[in-house]
C-alpha positions as CSV (number, residue, x, y, z in Angstrom):
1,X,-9.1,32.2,41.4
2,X,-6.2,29.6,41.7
3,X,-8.6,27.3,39.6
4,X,-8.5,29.0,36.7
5,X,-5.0,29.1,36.3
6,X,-5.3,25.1,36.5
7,X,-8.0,25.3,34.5
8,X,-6.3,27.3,31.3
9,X,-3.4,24.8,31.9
10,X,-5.7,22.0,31.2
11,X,-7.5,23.5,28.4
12,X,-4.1,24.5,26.6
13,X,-2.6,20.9,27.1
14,X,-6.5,19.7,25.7
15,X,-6.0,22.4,22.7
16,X,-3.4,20.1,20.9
17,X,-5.6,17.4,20.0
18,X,-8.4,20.3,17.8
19,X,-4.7,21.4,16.4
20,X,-4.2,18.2,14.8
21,X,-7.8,18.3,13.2
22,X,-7.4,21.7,11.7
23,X,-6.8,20.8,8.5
24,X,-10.4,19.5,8.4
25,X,-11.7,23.1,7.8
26,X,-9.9,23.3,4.8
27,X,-12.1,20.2,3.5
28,X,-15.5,21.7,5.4
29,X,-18.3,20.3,3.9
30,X,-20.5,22.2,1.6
31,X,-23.6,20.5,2.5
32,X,-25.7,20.7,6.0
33,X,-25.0,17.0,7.2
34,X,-28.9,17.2,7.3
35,X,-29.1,17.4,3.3
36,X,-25.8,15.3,2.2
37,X,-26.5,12.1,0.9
38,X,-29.9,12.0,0.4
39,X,-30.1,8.5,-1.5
40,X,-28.2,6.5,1.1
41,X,-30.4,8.6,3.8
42,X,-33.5,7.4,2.4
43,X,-32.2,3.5,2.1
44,X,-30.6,3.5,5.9
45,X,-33.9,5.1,7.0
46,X,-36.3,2.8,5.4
47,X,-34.5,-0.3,5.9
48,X,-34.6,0.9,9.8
49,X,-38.1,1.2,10.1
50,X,-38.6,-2.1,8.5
51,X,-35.7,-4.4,10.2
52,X,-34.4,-2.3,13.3
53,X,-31.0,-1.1,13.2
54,X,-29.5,-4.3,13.9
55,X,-30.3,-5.7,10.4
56,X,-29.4,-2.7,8.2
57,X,-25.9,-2.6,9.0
58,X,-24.6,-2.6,5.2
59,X,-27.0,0.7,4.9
60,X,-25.8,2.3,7.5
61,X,-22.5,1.9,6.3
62,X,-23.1,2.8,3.1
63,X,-24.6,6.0,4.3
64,X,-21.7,7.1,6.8
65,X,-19.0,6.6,3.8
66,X,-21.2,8.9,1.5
67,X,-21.1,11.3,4.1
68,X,-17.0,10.8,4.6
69,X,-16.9,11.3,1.1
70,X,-19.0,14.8,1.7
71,X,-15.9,15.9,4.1
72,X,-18.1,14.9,7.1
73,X,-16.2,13.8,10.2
74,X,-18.2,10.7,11.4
């Protein structure tokens, strides 16, 4: 039972970092993250399959700023 005190003491001081991201809510995207930028999903995913990862950097890129731009966090 003494952990838990430690234990809500930890997660309070841990709460303050979420605090700082609330405003993202305000700006919650519209979209599943699954359906957003379908264009930019399609050319990341096919150059993938056709180059590996390592080569389709500018794509992947491309794809994570469309999402940004969706009010995605990633």
């Amino acid at each position: 039972m003494g952990n838990t005190a430690s234990v809500k003491t930890e997660a309070s001081a841990s709460a303050e970092p979420p605090a700082t991201t609330a405003p993202a809510p305000e700006t919650k995207p519209k979209k599943k993250i699954c359906c957003a930028c379908p264009e930019t999903k399609k050319l990341r995913d096919d150059c993938i399959v056709q180059n590996g990862e390592d080569a389709c950097g500018k794509f992947i890129e491309a794809h994570l700023q469309c999402l940004r731009a969706e009010g995605f966090n990633v």
